[in-house]
C-alpha positions as CSV (number, residue, x, y, z in Angstrom):
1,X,0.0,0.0,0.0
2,X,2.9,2.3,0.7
3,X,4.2,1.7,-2.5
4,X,1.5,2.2,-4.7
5,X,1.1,5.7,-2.3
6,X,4.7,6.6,-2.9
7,X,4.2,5.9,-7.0
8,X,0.9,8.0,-7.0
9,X,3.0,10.8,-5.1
10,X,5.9,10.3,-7.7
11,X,3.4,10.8,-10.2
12,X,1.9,14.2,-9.0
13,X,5.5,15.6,-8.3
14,X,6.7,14.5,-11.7
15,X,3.2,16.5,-13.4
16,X,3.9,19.3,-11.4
17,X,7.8,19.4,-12.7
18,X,6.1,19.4,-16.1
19,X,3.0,22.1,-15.2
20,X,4.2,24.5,-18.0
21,X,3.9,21.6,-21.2
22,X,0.6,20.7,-19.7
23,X,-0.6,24.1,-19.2
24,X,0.5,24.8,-22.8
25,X,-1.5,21.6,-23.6
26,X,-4.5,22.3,-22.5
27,X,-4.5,25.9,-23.9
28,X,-4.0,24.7,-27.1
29,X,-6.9,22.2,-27.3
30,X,-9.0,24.2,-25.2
31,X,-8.9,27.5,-27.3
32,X,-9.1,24.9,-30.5
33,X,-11.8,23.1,-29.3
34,X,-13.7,26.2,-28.2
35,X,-13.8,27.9,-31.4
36,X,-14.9,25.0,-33.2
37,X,-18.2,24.5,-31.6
38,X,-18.7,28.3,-31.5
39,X,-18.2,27.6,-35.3
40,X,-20.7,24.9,-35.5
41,X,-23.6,25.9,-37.3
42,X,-27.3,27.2,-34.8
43,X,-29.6,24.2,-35.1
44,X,-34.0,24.7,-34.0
45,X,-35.6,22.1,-33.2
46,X,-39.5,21.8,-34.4
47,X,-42.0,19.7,-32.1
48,X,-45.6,18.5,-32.6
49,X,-47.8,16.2,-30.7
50,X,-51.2,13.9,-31.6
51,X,-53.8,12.5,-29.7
52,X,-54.9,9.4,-31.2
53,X,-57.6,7.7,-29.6
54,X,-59.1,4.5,-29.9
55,X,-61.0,4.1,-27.0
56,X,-64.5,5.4,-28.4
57,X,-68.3,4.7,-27.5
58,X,-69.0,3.6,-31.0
59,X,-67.3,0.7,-30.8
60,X,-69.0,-1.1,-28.1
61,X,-72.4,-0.5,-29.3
62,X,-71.2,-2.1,-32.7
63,X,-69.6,-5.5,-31.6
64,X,-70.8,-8.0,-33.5
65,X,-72.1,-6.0,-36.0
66,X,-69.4,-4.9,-37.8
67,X,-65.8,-6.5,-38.8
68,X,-63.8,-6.0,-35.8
69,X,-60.6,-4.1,-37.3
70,X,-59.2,-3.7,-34.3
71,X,-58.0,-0.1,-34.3
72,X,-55.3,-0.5,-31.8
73,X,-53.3,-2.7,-34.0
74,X,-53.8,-0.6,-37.0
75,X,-52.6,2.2,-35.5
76,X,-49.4,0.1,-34.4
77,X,-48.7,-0.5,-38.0
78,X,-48.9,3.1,-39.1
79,X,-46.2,3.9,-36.4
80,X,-44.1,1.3,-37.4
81,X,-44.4,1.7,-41.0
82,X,-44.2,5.5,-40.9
83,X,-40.7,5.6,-41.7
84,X,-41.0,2.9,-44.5
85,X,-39.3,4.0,-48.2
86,X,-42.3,5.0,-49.8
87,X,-43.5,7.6,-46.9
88,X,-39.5,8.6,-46.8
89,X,-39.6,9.6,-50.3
90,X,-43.1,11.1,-49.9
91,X,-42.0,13.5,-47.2
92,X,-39.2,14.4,-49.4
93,X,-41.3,15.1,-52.2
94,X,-43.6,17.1,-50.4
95,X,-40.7,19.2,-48.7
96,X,-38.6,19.7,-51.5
97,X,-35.4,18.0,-49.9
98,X,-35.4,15.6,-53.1
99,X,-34.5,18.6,-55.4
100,X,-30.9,18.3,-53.7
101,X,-30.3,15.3,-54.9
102,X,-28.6,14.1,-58.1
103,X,-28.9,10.5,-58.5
104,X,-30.0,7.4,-56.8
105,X,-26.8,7.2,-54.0
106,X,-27.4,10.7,-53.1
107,X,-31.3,9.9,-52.4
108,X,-30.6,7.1,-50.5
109,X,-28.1,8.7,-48.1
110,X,-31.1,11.8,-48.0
111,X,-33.6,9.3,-47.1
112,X,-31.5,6.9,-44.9
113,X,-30.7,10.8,-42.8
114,X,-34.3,11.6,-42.7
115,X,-34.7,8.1,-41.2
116,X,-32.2,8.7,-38.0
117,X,-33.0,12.3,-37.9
118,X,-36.9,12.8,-37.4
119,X,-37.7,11.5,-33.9
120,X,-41.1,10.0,-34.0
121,X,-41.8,8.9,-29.9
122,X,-44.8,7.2,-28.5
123,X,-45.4,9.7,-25.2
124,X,-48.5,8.1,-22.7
125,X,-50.8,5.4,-24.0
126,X,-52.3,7.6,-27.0
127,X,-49.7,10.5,-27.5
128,X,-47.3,10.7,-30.1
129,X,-44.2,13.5,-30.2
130,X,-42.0,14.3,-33.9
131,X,-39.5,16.5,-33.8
132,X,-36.5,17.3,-36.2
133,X,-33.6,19.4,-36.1
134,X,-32.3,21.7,-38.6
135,X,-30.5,25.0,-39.1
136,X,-33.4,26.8,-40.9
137,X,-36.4,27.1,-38.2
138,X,-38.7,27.6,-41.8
139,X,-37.2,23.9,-42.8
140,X,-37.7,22.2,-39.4
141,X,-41.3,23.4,-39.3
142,X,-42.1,22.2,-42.7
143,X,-40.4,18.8,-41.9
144,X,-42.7,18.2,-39.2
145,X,-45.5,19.7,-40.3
146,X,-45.4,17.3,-43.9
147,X,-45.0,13.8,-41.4
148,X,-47.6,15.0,-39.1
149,X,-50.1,14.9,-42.6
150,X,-48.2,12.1,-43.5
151,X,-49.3,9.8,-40.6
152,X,-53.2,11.8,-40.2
153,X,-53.4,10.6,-43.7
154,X,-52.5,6.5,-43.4
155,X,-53.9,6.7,-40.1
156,X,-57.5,7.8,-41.7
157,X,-56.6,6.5,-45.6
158,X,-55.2,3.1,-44.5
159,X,-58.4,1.7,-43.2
160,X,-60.4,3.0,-45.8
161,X,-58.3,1.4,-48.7
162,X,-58.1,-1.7,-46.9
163,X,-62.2,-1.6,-46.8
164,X,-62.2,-1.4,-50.1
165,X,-59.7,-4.1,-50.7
166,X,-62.2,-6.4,-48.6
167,X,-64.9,-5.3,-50.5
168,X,-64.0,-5.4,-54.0
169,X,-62.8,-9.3,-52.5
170,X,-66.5,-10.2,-51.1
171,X,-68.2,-8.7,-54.2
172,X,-66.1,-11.2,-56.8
173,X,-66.6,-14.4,-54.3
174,X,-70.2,-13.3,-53.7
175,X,-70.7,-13.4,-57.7
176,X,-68.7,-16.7,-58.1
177,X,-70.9,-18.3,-55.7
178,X,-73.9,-16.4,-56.6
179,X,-73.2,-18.1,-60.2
180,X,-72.3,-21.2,-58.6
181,X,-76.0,-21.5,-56.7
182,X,-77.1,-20.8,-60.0
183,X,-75.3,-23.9,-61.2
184,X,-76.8,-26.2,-58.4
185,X,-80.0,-24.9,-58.5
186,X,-80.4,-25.5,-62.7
187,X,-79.2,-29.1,-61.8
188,X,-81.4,-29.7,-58.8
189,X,-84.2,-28.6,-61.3
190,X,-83.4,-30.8,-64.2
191,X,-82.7,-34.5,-61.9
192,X,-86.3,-33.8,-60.5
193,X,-87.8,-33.1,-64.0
194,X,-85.6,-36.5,-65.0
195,X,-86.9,-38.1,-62.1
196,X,-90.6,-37.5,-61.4
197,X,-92.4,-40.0,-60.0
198,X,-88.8,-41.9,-58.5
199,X,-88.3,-38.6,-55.6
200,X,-88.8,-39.1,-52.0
201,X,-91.6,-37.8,-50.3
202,X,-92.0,-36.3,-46.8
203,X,-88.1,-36.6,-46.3
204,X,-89.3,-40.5,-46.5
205,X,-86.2,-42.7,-48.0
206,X,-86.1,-45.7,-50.4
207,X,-86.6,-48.5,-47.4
208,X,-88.3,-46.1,-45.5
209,X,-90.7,-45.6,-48.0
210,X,-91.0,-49.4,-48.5
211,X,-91.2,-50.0,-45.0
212,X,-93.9,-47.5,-45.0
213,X,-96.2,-48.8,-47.9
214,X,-95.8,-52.4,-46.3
215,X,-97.2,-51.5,-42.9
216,X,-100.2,-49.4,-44.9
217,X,-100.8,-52.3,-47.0
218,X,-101.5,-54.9,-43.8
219,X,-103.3,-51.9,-42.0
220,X,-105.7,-51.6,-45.2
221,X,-105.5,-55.9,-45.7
222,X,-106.7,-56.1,-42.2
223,X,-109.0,-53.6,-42.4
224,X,-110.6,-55.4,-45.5
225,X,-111.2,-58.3,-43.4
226,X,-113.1,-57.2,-40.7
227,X,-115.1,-55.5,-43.1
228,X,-115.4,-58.7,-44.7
229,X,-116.6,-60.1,-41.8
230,X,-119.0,-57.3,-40.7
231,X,-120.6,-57.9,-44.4
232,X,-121.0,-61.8,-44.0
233,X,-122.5,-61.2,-41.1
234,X,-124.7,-59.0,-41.7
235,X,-126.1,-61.5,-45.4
236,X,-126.5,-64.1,-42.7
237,X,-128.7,-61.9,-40.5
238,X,-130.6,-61.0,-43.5
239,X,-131.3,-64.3,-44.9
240,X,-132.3,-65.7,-41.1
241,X,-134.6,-62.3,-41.1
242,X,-135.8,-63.2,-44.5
243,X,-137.0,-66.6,-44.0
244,X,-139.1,-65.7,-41.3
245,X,-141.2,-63.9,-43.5
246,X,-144.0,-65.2,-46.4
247,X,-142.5,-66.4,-49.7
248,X,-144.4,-63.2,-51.4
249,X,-143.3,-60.9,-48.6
250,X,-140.2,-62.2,-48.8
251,X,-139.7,-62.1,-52.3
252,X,-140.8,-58.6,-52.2
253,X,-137.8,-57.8,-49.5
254,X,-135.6,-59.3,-51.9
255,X,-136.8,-56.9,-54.9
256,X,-135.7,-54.3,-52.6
257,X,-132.2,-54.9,-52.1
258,X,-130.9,-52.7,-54.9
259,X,-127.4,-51.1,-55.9
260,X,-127.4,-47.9,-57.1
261,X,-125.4,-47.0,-60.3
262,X,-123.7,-44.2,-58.7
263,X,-121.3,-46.9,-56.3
264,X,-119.5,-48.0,-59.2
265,X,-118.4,-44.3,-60.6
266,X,-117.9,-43.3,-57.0
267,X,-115.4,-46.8,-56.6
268,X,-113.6,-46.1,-60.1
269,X,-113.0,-42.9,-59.1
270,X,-111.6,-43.5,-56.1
271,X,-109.1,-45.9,-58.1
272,X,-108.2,-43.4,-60.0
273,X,-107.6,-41.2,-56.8
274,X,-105.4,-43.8,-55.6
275,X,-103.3,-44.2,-58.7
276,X,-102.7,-39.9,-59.1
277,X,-101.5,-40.0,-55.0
278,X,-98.7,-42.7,-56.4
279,X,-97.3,-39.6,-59.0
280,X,-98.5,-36.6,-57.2
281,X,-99.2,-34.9,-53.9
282,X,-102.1,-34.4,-51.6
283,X,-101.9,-30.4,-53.4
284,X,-102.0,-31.2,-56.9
285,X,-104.7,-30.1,-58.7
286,X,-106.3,-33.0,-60.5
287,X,-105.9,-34.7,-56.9
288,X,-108.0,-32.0,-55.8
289,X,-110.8,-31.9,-58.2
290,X,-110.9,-35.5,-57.8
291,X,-111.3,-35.5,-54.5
292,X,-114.2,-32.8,-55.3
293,X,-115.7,-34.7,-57.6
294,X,-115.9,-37.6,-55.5
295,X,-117.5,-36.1,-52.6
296,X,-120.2,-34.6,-54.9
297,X,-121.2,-37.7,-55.8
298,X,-121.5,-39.5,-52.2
299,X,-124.1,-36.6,-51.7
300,X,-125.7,-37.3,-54.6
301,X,-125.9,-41.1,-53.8
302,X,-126.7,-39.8,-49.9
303,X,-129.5,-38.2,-51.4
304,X,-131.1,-41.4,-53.7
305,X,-130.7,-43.2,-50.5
306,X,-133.0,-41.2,-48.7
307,X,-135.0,-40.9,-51.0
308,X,-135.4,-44.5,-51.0
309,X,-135.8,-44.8,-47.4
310,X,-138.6,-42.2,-47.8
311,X,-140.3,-44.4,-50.3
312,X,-139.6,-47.3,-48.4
313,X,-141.6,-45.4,-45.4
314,X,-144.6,-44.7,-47.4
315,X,-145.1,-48.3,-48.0
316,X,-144.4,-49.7,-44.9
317,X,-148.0,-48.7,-43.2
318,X,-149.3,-51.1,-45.8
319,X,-147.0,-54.0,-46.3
320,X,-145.5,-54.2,-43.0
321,X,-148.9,-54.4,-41.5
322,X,-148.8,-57.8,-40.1
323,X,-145.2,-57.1,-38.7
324,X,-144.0,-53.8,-38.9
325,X,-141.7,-54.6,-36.6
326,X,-139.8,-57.0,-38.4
327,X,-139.7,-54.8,-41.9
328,X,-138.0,-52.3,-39.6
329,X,-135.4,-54.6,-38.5
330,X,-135.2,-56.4,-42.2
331,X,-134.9,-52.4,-43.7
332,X,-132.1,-51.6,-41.1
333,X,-130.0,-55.0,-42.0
334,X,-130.2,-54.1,-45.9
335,X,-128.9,-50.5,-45.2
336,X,-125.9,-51.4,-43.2
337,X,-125.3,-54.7,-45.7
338,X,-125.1,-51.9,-48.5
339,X,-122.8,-49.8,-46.0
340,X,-120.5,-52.5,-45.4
341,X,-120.6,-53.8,-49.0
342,X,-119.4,-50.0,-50.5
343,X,-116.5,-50.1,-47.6
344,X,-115.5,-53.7,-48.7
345,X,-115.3,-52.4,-52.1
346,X,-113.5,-49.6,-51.3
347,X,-110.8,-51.0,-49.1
348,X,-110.8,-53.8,-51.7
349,X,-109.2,-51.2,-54.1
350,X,-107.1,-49.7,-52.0
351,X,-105.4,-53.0,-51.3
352,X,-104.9,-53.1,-54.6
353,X,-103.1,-50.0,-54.6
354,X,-100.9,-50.5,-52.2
355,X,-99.8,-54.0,-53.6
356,X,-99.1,-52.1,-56.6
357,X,-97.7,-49.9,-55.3
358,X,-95.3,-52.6,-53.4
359,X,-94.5,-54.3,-56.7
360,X,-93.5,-51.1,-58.1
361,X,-91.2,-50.4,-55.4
362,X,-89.7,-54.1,-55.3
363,X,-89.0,-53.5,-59.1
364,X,-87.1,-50.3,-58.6
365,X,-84.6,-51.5,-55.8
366,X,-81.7,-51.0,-58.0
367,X,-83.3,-47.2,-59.2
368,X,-84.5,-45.5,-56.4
369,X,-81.5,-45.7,-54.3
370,X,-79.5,-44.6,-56.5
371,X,-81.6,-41.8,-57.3
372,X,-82.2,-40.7,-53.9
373,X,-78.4,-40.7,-53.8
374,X,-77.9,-38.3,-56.4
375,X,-80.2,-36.2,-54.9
376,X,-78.8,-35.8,-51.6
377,X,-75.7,-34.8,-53.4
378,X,-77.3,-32.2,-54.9
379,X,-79.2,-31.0,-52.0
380,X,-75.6,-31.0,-49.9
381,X,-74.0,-29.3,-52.6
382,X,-76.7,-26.7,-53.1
383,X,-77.0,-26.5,-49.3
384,X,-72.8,-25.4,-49.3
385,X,-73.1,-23.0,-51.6
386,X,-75.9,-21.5,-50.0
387,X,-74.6,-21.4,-46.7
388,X,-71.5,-20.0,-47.6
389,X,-73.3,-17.3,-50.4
390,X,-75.4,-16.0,-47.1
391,X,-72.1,-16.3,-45.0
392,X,-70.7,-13.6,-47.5
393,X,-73.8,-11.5,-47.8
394,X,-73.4,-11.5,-43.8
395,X,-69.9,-10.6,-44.0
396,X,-70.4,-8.1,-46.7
397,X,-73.0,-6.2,-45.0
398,X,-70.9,-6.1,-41.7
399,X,-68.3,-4.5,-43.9
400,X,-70.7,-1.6,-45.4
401,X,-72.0,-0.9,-41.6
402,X,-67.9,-1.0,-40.4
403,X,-66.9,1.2,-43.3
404,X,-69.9,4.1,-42.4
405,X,-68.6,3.7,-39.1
406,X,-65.6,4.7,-40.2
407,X,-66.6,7.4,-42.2
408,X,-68.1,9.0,-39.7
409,X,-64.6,9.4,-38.2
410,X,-65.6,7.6,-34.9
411,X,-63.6,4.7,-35.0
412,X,-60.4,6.1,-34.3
413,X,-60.3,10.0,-33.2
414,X,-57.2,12.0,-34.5
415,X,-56.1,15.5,-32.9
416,X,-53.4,17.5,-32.9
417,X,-52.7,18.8,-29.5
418,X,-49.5,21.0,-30.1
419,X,-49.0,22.0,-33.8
420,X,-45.2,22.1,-35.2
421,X,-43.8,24.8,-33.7
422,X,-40.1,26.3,-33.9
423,X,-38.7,27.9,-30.7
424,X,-37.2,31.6,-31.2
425,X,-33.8,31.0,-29.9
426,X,-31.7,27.8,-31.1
427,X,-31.6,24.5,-29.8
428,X,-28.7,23.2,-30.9
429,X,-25.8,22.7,-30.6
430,X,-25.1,22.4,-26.8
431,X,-22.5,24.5,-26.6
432,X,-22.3,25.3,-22.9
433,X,-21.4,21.4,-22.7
434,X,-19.2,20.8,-25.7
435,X,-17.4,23.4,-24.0
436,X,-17.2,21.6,-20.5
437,X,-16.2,18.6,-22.6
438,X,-13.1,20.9,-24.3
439,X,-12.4,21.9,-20.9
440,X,-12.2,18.7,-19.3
441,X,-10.2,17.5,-22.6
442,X,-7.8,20.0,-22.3
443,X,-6.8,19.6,-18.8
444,X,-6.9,15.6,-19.2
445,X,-4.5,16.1,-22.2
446,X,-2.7,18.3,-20.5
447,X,-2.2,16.1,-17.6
448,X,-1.5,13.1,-19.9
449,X,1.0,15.3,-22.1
450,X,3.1,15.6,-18.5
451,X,2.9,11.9,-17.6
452,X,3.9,11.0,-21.3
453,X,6.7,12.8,-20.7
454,X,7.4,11.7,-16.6
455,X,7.5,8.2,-18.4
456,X,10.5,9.7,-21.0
457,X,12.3,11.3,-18.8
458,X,12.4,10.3,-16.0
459,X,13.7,11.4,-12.3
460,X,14.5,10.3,-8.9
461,X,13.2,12.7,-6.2
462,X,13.4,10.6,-3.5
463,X,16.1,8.6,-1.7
464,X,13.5,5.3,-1.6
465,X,13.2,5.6,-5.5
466,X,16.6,5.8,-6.3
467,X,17.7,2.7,-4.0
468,X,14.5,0.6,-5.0
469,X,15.0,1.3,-8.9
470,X,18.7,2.2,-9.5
471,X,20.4,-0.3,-7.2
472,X,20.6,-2.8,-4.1
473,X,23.3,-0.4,-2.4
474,X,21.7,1.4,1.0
475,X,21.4,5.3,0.0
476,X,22.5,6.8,3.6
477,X,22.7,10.7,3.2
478,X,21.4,13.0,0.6
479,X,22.6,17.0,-0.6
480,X,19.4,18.9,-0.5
481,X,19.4,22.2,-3.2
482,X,19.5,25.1,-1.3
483,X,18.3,28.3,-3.7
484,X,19.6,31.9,-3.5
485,X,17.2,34.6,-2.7
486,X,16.7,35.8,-6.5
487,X,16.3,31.6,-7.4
488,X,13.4,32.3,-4.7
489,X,11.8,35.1,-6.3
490,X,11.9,33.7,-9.6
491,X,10.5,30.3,-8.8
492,X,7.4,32.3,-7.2
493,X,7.3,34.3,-10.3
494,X,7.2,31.5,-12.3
495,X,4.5,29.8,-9.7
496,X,2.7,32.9,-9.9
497,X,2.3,33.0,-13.7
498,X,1.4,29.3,-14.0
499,X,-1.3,30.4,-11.8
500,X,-2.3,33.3,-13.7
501,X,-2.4,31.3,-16.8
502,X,-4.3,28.6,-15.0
503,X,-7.2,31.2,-13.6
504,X,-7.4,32.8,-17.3
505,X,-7.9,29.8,-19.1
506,X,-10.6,29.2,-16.4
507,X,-11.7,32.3,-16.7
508,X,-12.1,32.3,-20.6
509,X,-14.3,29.5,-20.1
510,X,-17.0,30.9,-17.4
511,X,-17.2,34.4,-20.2
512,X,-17.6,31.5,-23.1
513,X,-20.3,29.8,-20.5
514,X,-21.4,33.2,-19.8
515,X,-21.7,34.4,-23.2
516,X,-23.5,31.6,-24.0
517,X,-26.3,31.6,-21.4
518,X,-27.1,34.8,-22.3
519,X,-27.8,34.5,-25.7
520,X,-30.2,31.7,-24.9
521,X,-32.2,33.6,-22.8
């Protein structure tokens, strides 16, 4: 420890020995170094600041909507993109920097120092800062002013264009699938044209249609039967009711039992009815006016059977006279025998329907299948594209409301809160701190001129030193330099004017400091 104490000592003694080299040192660098930054050109520095807000009522009352475009991240791009090569050479356009340049180097270099010289900070969560530095205050104020229109106008134009980019895009896929529906429909159309009579009805498939027409036909077989039944029945009871009567009466009774003429239309129309249902449905037309048709005639034939049964009643006074009550009964028996017997007639053809209807079904096995294959390809390929056609109208629509949203300017709200403004006095260069630097570089060279030179020449001013670096020998006395009274006077002199040169150079440099200040203010 003592001996790194007793080099730092050596050190200061030998920087002192050499004061006047370092003091000539340090003027020289600190008067050069002082006149070049009062040399260096007066830069201004012009500001602005925006406010751009996202955060606005509009959007929460249109979520889900309109297109979420998500404002925040657009205006993320802009900042990040302000800078890009096309903006660069916009704002040098628009201020007229580009007329400097001669060829393609030159405007690289121009836009590449526009680049690093226009500060473009993010300041709070929605305020942005640009400012630029230059030595014309007109210049500066332009600068910023052109990159503060620059960035209003991609922050307002950017959205818009990409609107119209997504709309021109859903406008060419809605007509490609508008004309692809088109397509679908057309051959939808033309297989059920082909196909009439072989499509599925009620949703009903091939074996579920088969399934279907077995079950109706053992519903109507059964029902046939106990018609049947009732009918034999019912010719029993009347023949037992019959013989009980005289062979005239009863030949009489049997005169009676008549069919009327109108049954048979009424059960070939019903055939008929029964074969349209096969090709058509319960709507068609011709089933309709069947089915009119049909019931007209029941009231006709409801209408000769009462008439009957009134004409029966006229003549029962007289010829049921010995038994009245037995013609009642016998009249009764002959109206439900002909009840039954229509009912057995018509569930006789509809058994036949429906067996034909089976057969028709057996023969087509290897047809309808197929068919009904084909068209639930169809009707899942017409489905797609009309899903996704009314996905795009959806999207398309969402897109027009988004875009008057944005139009309206309440999307995304863009102020200026301090125009681009140029301060009176200059902002640049620092010169009351380049010249502190100068200063501080002038004494350290100063001080490092006289160590340089310790380290050349160098000399022992201590007894230690010389026995530690010259030689092993002891060192036991030294001869100390005693100086006359004018060496005394001189060496103060000379003391005296290093100081003086000291305190002006530090004095040159609080008027510089001074000088400076002032001028500012």
């Amino acid at each position: 420890m003592n001996e790194l104490v007793d080099q730092l000592l050596s050190y200061i003694r030998g920087i002192w020995r050499k004061r006047w080299y370092a003091l000539g040192c340090a003027w020289l660098v600190c008067i050069i170094g002082w006149v070049g930054v009062f040399l260096l050109p007066d830069q201004y520095e012009a500001s602005a600041r925006v406010f751009v807000d996202t955060q606005t009522v509009l959007r929460p009352v249109l979520q889900g909507l309109t297109v979420d475009l998500n404002p925040n991240a657009q205006v993320e791009l802009i900042t990040r993109t302000l800078f890009s090569r096309p903006n660069l050479e916009k704002i040098a356009e628009l201020t007229g920097v580009d007329r400097e340049t001669k060829d393609s180097q030159e405007m690289d270099r121009l836009l590449t120092r526009l680049q690093q010289e226009i500060k473009f900070t993010k300041s709070g969560t929605d305020l942005y800062s640009i400012t630029y530095l230059d030595r014309q205050p007109k210049s500066a104020k332009q600068m910023v002013q052109t990159v503060v229109d620059v960035f209003e106008r991609n922050l307002v134009g950017n959205t818009q264009q990409g609107t119209d980019t997504a709309q021109r895009f859903l406008d060419q896929q809605i007509t490609e699938y508008e004309h692809r529906l088109t397509e679908a429909e057309n051959r939808l159309k033309e297989f059920k044209i082909k196909n009439t009579g072989r499509m599925p009805s009620e949703g009903q498939g091939y074996y579920a249609r088969m399934q279907q027409t077995a079950n109706d036909l053992e519903t109507v077989r059964l029902e046939l039967a106990q018609s049947q039944n009732r009918r034999n029945a019912l010719q029993q009871q009347l023949g037992e009711a019959l013989q009980q009567q005289p062979i005239g009466e009863a030949h009489d009774e049997r005169e009676r039992v008549m069919v009327f003429p109108i049954d048979s239309r009424i059960e070939a129309l019903e055939q008929k009815l029964d074969q349209l249902l096969i090709q058509y449905t319960d709507k068609h037309p011709d089933v309709n006016i069947l089915r009119q048709t049909i019931a007209d005639l029941k009231k006709q034939r409801d209408r000769e059977k009462s008439q009957y049964s009134a004409a029966l009643a006229k003549s029962a006074p007289l010829v049921n006279s010995r038994n009245p009550k037995a013609y009642s009964f016998i009249d009764e028996l002959k109206v439900k025998l002909a009840e039954e017997q229509a009912n057995v007639a018509s569930l006789q053809v509809r058994v036949g329907e429906y067996e034909k209807r089976t057969r028709e079904l057996r023969e087509q096995v290897n047809v309808l299948p197929q068919v009904e294959a084909e068209l639930a390809a169809l009707n899942r390929d017409y489905d797609t594209n009309r899903k996704k056609y009314d996905e795009l109208l959806a999207r398309r629509e969402a897109l027009r409301l988004a875009e008057q949203a944005e139009q309206s300017k309440q999307d995304v709200r863009y102020r200026v809160v301090d125009p681009p403004r140029v301060p009176a006095a200059p902002t640049g260069p620092k010169r009351v701190l380049l010249m502190s630097l100068v200063l501080a570089a002038g004494l350290g060279a100063g001080i490092g001129l006289a160590l340089l030179l310790v380290q050349l020449w160098p000399t022992f001013d201590t007894r230690r030193s010389l026995f530690q670096q010259m030689s092993d020998i002891p060192v036991f006395g030294s001869v100390g330099l005693v100086l006359s009274q004018a060496a005394l006077r001189h060496k103060r002199r000379m003391i005296f004017l290093f100081s003086l040169m000291g305190g002006m150079l530090l004095l040159i440099y609080a008027g510089l400091v001074t000088v400076e200040m002032a001028g500012l203010l």
